[in-house]
C-alpha positions in Angstrom: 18.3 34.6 -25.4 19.7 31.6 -27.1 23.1 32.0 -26.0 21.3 32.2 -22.2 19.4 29.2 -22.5 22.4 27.0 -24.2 24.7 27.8 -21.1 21.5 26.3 -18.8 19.0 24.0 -19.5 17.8 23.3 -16.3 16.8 26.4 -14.8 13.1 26.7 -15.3 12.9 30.4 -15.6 15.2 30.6 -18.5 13.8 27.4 -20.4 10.3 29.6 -20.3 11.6 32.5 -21.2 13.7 31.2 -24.1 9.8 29.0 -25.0 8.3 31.8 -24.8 10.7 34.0 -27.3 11.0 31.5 -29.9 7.1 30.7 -30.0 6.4 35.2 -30.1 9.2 34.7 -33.2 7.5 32.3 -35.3 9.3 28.9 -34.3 7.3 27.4 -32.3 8.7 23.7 -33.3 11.7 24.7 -31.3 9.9 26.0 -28.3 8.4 22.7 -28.1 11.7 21.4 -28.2 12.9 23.3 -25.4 10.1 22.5 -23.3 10.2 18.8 -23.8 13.7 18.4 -23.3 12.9 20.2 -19.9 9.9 18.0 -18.8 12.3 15.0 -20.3 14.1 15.7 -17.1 11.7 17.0 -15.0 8.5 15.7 -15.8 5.3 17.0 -15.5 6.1 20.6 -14.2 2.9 22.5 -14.5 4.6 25.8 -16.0 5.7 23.5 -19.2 2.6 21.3 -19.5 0.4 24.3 -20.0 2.8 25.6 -22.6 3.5 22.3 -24.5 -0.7 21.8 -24.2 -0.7 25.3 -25.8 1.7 25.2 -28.4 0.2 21.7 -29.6 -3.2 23.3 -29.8 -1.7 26.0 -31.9 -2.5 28.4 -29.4 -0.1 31.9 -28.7 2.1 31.6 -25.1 2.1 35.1 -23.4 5.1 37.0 -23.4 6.7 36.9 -19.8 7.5 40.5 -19.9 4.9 43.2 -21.2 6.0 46.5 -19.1 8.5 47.7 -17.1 7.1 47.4 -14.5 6.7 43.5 -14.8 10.4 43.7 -16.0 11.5 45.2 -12.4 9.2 42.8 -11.2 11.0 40.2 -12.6 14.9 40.9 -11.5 13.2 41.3 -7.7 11.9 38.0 -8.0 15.0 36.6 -9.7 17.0 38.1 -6.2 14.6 36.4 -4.1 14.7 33.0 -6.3 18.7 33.1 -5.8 18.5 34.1 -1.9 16.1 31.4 -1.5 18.3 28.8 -2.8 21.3 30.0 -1.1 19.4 29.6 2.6 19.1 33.5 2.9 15.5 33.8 3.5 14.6 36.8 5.1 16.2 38.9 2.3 14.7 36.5 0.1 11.3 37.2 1.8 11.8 41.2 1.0 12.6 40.3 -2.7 9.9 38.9 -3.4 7.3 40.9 -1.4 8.5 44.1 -3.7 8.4 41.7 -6.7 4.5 40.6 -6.1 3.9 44.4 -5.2 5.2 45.5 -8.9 3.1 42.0 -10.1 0.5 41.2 -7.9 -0.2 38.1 -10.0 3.0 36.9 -10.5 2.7 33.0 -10.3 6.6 32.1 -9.8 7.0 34.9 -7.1 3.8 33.7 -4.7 4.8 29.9 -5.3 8.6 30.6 -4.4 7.6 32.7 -1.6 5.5 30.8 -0.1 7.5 27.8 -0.3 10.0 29.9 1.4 7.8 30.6 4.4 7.3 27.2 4.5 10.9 26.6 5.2 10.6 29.7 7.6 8.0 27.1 9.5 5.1 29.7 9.1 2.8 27.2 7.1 -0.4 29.4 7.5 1.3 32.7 6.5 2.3 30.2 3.4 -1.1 29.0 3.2 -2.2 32.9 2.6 -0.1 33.6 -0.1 -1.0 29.8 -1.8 -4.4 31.5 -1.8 -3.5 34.5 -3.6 -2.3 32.2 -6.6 -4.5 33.4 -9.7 -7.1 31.0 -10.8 -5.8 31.0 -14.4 -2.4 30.2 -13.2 -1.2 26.6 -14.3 0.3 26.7 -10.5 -3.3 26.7 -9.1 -3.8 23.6 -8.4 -0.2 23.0 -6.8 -1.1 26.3 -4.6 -4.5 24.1 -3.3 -2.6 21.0 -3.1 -0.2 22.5 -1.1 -3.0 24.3 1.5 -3.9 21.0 2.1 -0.6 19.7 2.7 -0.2 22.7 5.4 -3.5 22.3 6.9 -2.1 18.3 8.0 0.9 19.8 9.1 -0.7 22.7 11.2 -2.7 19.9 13.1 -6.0 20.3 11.1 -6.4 16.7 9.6 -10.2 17.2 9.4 -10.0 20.3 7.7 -7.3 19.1 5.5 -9.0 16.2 4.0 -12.0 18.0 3.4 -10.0 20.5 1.4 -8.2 18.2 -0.8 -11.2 16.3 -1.5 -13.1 19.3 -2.4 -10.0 19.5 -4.5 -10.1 16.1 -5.7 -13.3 16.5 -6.6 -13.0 20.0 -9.2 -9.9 18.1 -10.4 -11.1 14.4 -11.2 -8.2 13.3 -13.1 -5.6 14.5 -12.0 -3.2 12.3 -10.5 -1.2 14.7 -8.3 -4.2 15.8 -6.3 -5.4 12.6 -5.9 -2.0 11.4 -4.4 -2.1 14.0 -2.0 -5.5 13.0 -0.6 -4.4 9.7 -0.5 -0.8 11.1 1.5 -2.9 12.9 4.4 -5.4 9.5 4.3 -2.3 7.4 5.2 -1.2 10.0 7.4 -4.5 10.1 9.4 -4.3 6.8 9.7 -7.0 6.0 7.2 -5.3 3.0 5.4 -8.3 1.4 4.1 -9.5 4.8 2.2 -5.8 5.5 1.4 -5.5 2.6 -0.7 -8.8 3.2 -2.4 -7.3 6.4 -3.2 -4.2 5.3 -4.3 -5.8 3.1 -6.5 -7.9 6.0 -8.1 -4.5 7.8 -9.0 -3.1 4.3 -10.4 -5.8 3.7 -12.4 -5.8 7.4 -13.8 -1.6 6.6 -15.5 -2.5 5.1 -18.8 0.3 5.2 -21.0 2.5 7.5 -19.4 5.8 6.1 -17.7 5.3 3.8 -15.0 8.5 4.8 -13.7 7.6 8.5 -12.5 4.7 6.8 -10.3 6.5 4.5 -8.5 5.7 6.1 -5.3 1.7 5.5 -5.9 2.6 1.7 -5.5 5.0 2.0 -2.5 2.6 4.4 -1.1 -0.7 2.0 -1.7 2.0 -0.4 -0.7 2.6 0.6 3.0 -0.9 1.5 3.1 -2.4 -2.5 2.6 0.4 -3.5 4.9 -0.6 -1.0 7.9 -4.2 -2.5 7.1 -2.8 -6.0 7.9 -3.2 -6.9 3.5 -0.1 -8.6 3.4 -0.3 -10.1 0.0 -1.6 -6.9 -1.4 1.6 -4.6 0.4 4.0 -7.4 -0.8 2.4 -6.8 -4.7 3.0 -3.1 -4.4 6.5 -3.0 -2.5 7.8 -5.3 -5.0 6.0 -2.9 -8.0 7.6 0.2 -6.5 10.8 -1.6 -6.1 11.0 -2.8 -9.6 10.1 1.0 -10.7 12.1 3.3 -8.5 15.1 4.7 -10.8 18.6 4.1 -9.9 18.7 7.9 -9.8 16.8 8.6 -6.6 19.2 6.6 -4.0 16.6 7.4 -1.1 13.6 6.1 -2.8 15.5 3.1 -3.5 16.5 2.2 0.0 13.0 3.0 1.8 11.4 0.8 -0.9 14.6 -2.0 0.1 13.7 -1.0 3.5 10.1 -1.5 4.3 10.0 -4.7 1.9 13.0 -6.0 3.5 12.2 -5.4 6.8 8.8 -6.7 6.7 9.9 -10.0 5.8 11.7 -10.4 8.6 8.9 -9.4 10.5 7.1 -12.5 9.1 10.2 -14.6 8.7 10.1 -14.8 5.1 12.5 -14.5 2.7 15.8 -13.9 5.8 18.6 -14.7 3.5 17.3 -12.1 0.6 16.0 -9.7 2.9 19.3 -9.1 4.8 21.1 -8.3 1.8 18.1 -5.8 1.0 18.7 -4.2 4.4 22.3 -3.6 4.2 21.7 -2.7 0.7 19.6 0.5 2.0 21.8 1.0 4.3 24.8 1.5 1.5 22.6 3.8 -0.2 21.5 6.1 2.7 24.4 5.4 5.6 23.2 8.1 7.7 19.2 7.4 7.9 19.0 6.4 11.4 15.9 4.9 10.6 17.1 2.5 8.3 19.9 1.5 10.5 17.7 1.1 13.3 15.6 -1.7 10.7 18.8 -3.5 10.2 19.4 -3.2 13.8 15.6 -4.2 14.7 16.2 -7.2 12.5 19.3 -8.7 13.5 17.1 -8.9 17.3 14.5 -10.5 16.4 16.8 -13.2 14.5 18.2 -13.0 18.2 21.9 -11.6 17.1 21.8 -9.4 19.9 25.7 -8.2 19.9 24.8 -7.4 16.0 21.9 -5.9 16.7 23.2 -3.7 19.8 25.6 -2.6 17.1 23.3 -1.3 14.7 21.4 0.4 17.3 23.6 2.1 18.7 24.5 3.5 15.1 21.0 4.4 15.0 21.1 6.1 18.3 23.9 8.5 17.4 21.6 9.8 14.2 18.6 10.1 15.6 19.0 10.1 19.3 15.6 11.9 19.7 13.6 9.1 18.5 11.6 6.5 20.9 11.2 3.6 18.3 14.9 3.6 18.3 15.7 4.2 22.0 13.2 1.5 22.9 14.8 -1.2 20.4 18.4 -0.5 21.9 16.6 -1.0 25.3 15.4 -4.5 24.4 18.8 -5.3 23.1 20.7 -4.4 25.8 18.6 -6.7 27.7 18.8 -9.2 26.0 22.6 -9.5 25.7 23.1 -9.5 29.2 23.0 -4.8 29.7 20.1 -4.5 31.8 20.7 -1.9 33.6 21.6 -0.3 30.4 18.4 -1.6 28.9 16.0 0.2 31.5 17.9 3.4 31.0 17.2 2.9 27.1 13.2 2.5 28.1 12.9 5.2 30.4 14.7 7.6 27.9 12.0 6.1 25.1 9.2 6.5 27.7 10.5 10.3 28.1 10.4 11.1 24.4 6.6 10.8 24.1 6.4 7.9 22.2 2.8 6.4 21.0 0.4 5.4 22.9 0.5 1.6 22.5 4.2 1.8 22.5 4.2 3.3 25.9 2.1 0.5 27.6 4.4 -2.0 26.6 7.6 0.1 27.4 6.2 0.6 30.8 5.7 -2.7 31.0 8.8 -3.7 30.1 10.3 -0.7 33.0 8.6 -3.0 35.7 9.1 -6.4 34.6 11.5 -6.5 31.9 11.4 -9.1 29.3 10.6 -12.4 29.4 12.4 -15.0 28.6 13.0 -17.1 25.6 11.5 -20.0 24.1 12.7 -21.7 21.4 15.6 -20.7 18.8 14.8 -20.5 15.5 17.2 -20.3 12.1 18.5 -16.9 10.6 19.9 -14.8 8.1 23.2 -16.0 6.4 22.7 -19.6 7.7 24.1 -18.7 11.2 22.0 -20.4 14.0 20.6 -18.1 16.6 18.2 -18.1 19.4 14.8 -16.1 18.2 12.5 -13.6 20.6 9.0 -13.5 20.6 7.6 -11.2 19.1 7.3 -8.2 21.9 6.2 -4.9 19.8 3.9 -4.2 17.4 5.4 -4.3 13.7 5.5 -1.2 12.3 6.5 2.6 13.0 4.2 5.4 13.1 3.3 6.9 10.0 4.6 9.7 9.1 2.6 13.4 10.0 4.3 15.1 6.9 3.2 13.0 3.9 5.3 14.7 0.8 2.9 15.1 -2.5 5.5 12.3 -3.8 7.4 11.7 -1.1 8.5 8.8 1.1 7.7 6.4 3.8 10.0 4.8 6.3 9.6 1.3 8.1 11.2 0.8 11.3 10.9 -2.2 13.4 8.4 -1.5 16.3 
């Protein structure tokens, strides 16, 4: 077992197991050691928080294995773990079927299969086996985090919210849960309530790091901004910026990204907020949406061959998109391409984009744009005609809010 768990660290399964073993043999100072290093690394895992919480209290942690039968149980699920990982999900599926029929209650095996369905894009069959998850499993609450987190994505908002708040409200104090609520809030549109929310979960991180809730603050963040709180947003981007570790590269660059691009928006900060954008775009070079911000804001500085540029990077990776399609529209007008320009609207009119958004693109298929008015400075120094603003600010909010996940801003 030792020899096991020196040769990986990581792997939760074998960090438990080897916790587990030396805990049943009387040293349970290094099973705490083995659990910490793990939650040093990934913190917060609910599988090693109930064990340290155990172990602190002086209280016994269950052998994994106690029959056979649970042993078979186990090798199935560790087949269906591996297949899952590899992309091979419907073998993976079988694995761990057999597994949960050998251990009906096996935690591991309903949380990996249903995350597997998820990726199968069957979130109510995933929802099913969430609600299988035993009540005295520290995985329950993930399980009825998650249903909720399906429930938005299945199209029931309603139904959603008033899960997770049910949830919320079993679960006062715990931050995850609270996020989530927060998450479908934002995605509902709800920014006012969001940030309320948001707050709750700040409020609720005392003394533990900062650092692992950066996305609360970019979260609350884009939440004031969408509900026109400017200074508020600016506060919180700035926060989440400051906390998001070098180590997560795309957390980084959609925190540089929204913050960024909404001082353009307002022309504030030009100079700085350029180098933020191409800054996100070093970290994340093929996030279309990202491009499409540096794109979006070289236009409305009026750099239009610069900003036809980055659109049309844009374009290539994500040519499905109507934000983007309509931006590369106005730009093509604008430097002269109008032919090409009504081509760009009518494709962004064709790709169902949001209701406000296709008023004005209509609008712009009969009468174009209309003309300029007055220059104004940019970024870098370099003098440039500037547009009027002729979109609303702001990108849809995502429909698929990640428990910790993250938020883009695109120019609208």
């Amino acid at each position: 077992m030792k020899s096991a768990y020196d040769s990986d660290r990581n792997t939760l399964r074998i960090v438990d197991a080897y916790g587990r073993f030396e805990a049943e043999s009387g040293r349970p100072d290094l099973a705490v050691a083995a659990y910490q290093e793990f939650d040093n690394v990934l913190p917060r895992h609910p599988i090693v928080r109930d064990a340290l919480d155990k172990l602190k209290a002086g209280k016994p942690l269950t052998p994994l294995i106690n029959s056979a039968q649970e042993g078979a149980a186990e090798v199935l699920y560790g087949l269906g773990s591996a297949g899952t990982s590899q992309g091979d999900e419907l073998p993976a599926v079988v694995y761990l079927r057999l597994a949960l029929y050998l251990a009906p209650e096996h935690s591991l095996a309903l949380l990996t299969l249903a995350d597997t369905l998820e990726r199968m894009k069957a979130p109510d069959r995933a929802n099913e086996v969430f609600a299988r998850m035993p009540a005295s499993s520290p995985l329950k609450l993930n399980a009825d985090i998650q249903i909720g987190l399906n429930l938005e994505q299945m199209g029931k908002g309603e139904e959603a919210l008033a899960h997770l708040d049910q949830v919320a409200k079993t679960y006062p104090n715990d931050i995850d849960v609270i996020s989530a609520l927060g998450n479908v809030q934002r995605s509902r549109k709800k920014y006012i309530e969001s940030t309320q929310t948001y707050t709750k979960a700040i409020d609720l991180i005392g003394d533990q790091p900062a650092r692992n809730y950066w996305t609360l603050y970019y979260f609350r963040g884009t939440s004031y901004e969408r509900a026109k709180d400017w200074p508020k947003a600016e506060a919180d981007l700035k926060k989440a910026l400051e906390l998001v570790p070098a180590t997560q590269p795309n957390g980084r660059a959609q925190v540089l990204n929204y913050l960024a691009y909404s001082w353009v928006d307002q022309n504030m900060n030009i100079d700085e907020a350029f180098r933020m954008l191409k800054q996100a775009v070093d970290l994340q070079p093929r996030d279309g949406m990202i491009i499409d911000s540096l794109g979006w804001a070289y236009y409305r500085l009026g750099r239009w061959d610069d900003a036809v540029r980055e659109l049309e990077k844009a374009i290539e990776l994500k040519p499905g998109d109507p934000t983007i399609n309509d931006h590369l529209g106005d730009a093509y007008w604008r430097s002269g391409r109008r032919l090409e320009g009504k081509f760009q609207w009518q494709h962004a009119k064709d790709l169902n984009p949001e209701p406000e958004d296709l008023a004005k693109i209509e609008a712009k298929l009969k009468d174009g744009l209309p003309e300029l008015e007055k220059p104004a400075a940019t970024a870098e120094s370099q003098p440039a005609p500037a547009p009027q603003p002729e979109m609303p600010k702001g990108a849809p909010a995502p429909t698929e809010p990640p428990a910790m996940g993250t938020e883009t801003k695109s120019g609208g």
